[in-house]
C-alpha positions as CSV (number, residue, x, y, z in Angstrom):
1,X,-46.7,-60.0,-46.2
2,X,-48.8,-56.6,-47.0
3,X,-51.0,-58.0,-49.9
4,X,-52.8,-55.2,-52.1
5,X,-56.5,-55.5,-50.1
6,X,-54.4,-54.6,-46.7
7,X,-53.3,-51.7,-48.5
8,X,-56.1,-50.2,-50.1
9,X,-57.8,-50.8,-46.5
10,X,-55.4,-48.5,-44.8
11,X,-55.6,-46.2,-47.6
12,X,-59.1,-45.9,-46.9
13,X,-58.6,-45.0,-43.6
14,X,-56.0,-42.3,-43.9
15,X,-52.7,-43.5,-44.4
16,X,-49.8,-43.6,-46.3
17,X,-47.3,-45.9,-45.5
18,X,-46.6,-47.4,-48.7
19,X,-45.0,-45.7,-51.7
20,X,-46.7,-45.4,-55.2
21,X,-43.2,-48.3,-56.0
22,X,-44.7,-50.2,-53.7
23,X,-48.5,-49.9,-54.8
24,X,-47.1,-50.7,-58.6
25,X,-45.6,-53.9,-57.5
26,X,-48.0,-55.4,-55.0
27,X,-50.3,-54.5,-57.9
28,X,-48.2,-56.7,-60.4
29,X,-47.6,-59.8,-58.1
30,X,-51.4,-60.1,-57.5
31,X,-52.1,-59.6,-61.5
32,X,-49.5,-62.4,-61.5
33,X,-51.6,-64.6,-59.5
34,X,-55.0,-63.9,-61.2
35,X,-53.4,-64.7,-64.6
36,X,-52.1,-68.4,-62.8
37,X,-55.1,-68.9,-61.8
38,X,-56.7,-68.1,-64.9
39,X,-54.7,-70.0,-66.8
40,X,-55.3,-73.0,-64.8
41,X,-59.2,-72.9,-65.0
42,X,-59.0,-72.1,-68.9
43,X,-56.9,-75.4,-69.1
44,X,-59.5,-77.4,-66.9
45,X,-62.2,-75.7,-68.9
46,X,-60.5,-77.1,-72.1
47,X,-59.8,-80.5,-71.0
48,X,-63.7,-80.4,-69.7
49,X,-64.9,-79.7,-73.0
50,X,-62.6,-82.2,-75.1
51,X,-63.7,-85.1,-72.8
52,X,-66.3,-84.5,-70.9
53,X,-64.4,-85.5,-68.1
54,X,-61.3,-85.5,-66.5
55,X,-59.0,-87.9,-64.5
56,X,-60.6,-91.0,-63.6
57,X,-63.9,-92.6,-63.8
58,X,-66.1,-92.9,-60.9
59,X,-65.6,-96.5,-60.6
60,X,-62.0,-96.0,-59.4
61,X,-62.5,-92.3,-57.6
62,X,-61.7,-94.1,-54.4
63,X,-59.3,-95.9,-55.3
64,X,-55.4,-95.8,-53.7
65,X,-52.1,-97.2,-53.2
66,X,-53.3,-98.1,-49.3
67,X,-56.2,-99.9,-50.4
68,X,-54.6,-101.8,-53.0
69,X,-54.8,-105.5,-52.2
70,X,-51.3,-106.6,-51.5
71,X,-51.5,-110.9,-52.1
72,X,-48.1,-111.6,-53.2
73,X,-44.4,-109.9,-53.9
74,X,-45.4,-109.3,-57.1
75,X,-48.6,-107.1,-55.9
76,X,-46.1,-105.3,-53.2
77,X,-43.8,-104.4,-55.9
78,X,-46.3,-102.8,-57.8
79,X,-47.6,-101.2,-55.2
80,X,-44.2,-99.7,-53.8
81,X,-43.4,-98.6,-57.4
82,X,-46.7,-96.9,-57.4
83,X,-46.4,-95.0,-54.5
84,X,-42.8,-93.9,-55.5
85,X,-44.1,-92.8,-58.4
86,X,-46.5,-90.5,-56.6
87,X,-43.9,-89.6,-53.9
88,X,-41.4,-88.0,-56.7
89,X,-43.6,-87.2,-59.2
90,X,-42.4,-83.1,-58.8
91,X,-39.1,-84.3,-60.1
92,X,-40.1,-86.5,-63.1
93,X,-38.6,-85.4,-66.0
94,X,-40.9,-87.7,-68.3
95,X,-40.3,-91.0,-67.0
96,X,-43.5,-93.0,-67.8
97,X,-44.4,-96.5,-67.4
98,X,-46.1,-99.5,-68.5
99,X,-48.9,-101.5,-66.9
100,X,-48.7,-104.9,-68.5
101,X,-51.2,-107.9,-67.1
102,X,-53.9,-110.0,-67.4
103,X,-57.4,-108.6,-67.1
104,X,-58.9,-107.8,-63.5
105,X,-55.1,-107.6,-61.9
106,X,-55.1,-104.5,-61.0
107,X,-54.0,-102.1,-62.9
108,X,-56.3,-99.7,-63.7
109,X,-56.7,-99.6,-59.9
110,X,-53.0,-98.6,-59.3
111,X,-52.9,-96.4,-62.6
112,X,-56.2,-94.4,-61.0
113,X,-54.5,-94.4,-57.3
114,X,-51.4,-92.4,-59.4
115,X,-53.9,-90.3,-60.8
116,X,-55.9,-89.8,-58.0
117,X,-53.2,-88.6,-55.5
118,X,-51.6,-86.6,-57.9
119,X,-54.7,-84.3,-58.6
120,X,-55.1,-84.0,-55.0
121,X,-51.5,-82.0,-55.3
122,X,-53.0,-79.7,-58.1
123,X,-51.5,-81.9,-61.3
124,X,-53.5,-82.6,-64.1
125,X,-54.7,-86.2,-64.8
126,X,-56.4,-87.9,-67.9
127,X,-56.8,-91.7,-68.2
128,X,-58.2,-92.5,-71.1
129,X,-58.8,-95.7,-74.0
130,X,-57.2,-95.8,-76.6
131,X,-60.4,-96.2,-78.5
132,X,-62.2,-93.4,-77.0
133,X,-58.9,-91.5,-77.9
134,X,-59.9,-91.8,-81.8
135,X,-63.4,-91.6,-81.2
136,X,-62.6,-88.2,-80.1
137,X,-60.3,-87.4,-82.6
138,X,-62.4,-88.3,-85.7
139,X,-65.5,-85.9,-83.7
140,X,-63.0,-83.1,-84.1
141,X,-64.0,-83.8,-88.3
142,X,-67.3,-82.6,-87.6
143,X,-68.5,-79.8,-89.2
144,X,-70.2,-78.9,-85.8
145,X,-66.9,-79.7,-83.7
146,X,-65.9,-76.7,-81.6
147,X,-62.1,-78.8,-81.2
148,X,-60.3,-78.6,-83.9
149,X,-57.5,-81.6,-84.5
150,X,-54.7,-79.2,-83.4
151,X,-56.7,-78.0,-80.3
152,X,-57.7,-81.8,-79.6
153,X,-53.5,-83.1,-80.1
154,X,-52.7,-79.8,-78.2
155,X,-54.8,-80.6,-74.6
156,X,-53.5,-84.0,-74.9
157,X,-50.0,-83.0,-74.6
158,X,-50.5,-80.7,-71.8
159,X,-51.7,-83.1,-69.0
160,X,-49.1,-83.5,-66.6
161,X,-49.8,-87.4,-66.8
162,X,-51.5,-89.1,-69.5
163,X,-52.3,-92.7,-68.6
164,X,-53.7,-94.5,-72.6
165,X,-55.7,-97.5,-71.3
166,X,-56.2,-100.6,-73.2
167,X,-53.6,-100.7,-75.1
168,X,-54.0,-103.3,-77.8
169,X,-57.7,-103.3,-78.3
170,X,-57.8,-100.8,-80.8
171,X,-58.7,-101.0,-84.4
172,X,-54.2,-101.2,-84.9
173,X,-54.2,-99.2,-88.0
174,X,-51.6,-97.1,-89.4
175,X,-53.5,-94.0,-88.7
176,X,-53.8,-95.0,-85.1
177,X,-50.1,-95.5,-84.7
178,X,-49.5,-92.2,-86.2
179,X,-52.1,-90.3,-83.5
180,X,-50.6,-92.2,-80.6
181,X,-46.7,-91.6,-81.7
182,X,-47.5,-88.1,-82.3
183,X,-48.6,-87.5,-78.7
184,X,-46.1,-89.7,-76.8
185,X,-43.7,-87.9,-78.9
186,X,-44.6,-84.7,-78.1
187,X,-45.3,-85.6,-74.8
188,X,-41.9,-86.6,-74.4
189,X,-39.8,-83.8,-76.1
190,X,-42.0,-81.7,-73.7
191,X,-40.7,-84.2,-70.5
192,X,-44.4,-85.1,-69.6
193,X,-44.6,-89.0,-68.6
194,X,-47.1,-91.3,-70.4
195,X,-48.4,-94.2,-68.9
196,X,-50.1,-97.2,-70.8
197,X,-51.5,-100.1,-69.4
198,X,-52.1,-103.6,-71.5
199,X,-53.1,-107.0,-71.2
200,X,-50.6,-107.6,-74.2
201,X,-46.9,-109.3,-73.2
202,X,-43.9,-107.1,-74.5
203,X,-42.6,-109.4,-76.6
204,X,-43.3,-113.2,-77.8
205,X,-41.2,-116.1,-79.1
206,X,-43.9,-117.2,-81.9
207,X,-43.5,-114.3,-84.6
208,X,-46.9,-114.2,-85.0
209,X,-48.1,-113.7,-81.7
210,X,-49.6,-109.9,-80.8
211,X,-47.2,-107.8,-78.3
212,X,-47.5,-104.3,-77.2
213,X,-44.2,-104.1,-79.8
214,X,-45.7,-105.2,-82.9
215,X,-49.1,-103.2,-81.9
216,X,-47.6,-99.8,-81.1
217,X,-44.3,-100.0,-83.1
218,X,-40.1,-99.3,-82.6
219,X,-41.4,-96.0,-82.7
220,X,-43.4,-95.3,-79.8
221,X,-42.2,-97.9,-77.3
222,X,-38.3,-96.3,-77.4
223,X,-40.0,-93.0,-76.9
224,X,-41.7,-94.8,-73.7
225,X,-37.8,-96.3,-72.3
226,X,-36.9,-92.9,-72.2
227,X,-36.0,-91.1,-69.3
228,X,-35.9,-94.3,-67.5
229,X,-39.6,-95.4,-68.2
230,X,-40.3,-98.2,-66.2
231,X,-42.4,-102.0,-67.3
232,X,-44.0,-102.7,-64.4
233,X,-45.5,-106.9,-64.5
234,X,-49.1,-107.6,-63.5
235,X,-48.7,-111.3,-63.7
236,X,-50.9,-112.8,-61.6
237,X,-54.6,-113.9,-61.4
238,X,-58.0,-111.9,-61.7
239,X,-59.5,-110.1,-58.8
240,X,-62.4,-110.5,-60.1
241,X,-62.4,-114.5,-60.0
């Protein structure tokens, strides 16, 4: 393909080949490039300033599906629905998913592999707590904040995954539940996935036991069943022991 710099090269030289129709487009499909490319580097300059960082911290930069310690069925099965998540992530339509386990299994090891594979491809990551979520939020308050709420809501919607991380450690207020259904709503009308991960069960016999229902609402977790979101069981013991 003749690209605009091979033209202007021979035009230097002498010749005219290419019509002044032919100029005007060339000219438009490589102003359509720059502006992709623009528009890619303003997002990753947003995202930058809002956290500071992006994707995955550098505790788990090397982690991956391959490297992911497979002890028992239940590790495999995680592990195969990881990597067929990866695998046909360029057809999810906003099918998210649900880390749900006791501490050290795992799963922000899995959740960072996801994120780290799917960066590689060009996709935009965040993993993120839940905490540091609102911390950000309420900086946005600030007099000297250069996000504003809407700006802050706004670049968490547009990750192409969004993976909230200790789920059921926050402070469970109202005002919380409103912030995180507000996002995984939009997020969802907009068919971007949402991942979460927990150590909470998803539900519990004793009514007054805590579960990832009670903490994030009706609300929230039938916006994460949709478009097939998947619970995916980390029920077995520490790594870390």
């Amino acid at each position: 393909m003749i690209t605009l710099n091979e033209i202007k090269r021979r035009a230097a030289q002498g010749s005219h080949k290419y019509s002044w129709e032919d100029l005007k487009r060339l000219r438009a499909e490589d102003e359509a490039r720059q502006d992709e490319r623009f528009r890619k580097q303003f997002h990753d300059f947003k995202a930058e300033r809002t956290f500071s960082r992006c994707g995955v911290l550098p505790i788990h930069q090397n982690c991956r599906v391959e490297n992911f310690e497979l002890l028992t069925q239940g590790h495999r099965k995680a592990a195969d629905f990881a990597r067929w998540y990866i695998d046909n992530f360029y057809l999810n339509n906003g099918t998210g998913f649900i880390f749900g386990g006791q501490p050290g299994a795992g799963k922000n090891h899995l959740a960072a592999a996801i994120c780290n594979e799917l960066m590689v491809a060009g996709y935009s990551c965040l993993v993120i707590t839940v905490n540091e979520l609102m911390q950000k939020l309420r900086a946005c308050y600030k007099a000297s904040s250069e996000v504003s709420e809407d700006q802050f809501l706004r670049t968490m919607v547009d990750f192409d995954l969004l993976v909230l991380d200790e789920v059921g450690l926050q402070r469970n207020s109202d005002a919380e539940r409103l912030v995180l259904n507000q996002i995984v709503d939009q997020r969802t009308c907009r068919f971007k996935p949402t991942g979460m991960l927990t150590n909470l069960p998803a539900g519990a016999e004793a009514p007054d036991t805590q579960t990832i229902n009670s903490v994030l609402g009706v609300r929230i977790m039938d916006r994460m069943r949709a478009n097939g979101g998947k619970w995916i069981s980390f029920q077995w013991e520490s790594y870390r022991k």
